[in-house]
C-alpha positions as CSV (number, residue, x, y, z in Angstrom):
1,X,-4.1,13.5,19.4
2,X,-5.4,16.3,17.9
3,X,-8.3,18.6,19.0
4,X,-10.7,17.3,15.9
5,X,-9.8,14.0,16.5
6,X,-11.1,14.1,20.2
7,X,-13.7,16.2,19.0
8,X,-15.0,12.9,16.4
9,X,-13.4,10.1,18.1
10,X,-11.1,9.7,15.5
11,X,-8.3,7.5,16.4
12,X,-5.2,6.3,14.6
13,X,-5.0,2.9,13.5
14,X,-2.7,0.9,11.3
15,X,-1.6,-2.7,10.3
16,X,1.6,-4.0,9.7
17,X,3.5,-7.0,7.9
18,X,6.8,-7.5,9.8
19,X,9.6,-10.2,7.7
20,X,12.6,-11.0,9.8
21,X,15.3,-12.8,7.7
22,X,18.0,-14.6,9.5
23,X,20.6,-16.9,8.1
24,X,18.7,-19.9,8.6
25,X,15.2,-19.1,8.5
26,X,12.5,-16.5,7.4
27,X,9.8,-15.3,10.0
28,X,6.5,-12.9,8.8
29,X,4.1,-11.6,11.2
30,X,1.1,-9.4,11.0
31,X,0.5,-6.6,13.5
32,X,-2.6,-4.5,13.9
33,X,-1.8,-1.2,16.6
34,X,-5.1,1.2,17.5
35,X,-3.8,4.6,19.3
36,X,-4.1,3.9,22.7
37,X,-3.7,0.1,23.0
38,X,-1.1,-2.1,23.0
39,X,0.0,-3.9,19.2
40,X,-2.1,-7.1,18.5
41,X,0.3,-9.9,16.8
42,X,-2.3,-11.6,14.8
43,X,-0.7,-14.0,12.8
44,X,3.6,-15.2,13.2
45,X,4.6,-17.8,11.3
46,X,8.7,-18.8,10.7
47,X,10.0,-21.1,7.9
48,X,13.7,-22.6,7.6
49,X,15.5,-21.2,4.5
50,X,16.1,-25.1,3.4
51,X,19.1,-25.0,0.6
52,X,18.7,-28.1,-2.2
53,X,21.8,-29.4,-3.4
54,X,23.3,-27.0,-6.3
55,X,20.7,-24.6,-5.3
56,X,22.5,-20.6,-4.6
57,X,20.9,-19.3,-1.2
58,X,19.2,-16.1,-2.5
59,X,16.6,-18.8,-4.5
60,X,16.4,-21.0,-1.6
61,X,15.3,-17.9,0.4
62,X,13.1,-16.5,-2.3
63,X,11.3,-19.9,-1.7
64,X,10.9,-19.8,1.6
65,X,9.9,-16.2,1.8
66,X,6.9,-18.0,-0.9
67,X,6.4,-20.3,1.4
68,X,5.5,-18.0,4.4
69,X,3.0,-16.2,2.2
């Protein structure tokens, strides 16, 4: 931390959108980290990539990644 920053008790904070993408399912989360302090996970959510029959994968995981928000 800078010198101006402790001088105005500025601190660094940020959120995050985290996708992990396996072969079977999607996940999403939402992360909020203030300098100092451990992340927050404020929201997870994971949704099976479900194929339909004829259906290619890549629009079957388009739809879940939809589906997750």
């Amino acid at each position: 931390m800078s010198f101006l920053n402790k001088l105005f008790g500025l601190t660094y904070k940020e959120s995050l959108v985290l996708i992990d993408i396996t072969a079977g399912s999607v996940a999403g989360g939402y992360v909020h980290y203030s300098e100092g302090q451990p992340p927050k996970l404020l929201f997870s959510r994971r949704v099976p990539i479900e194929t339909r029959a004829g259906e290619p994968h890549d629009r079957a995981l388009a739809r879940s990644l939809e589906i997750l928000g």
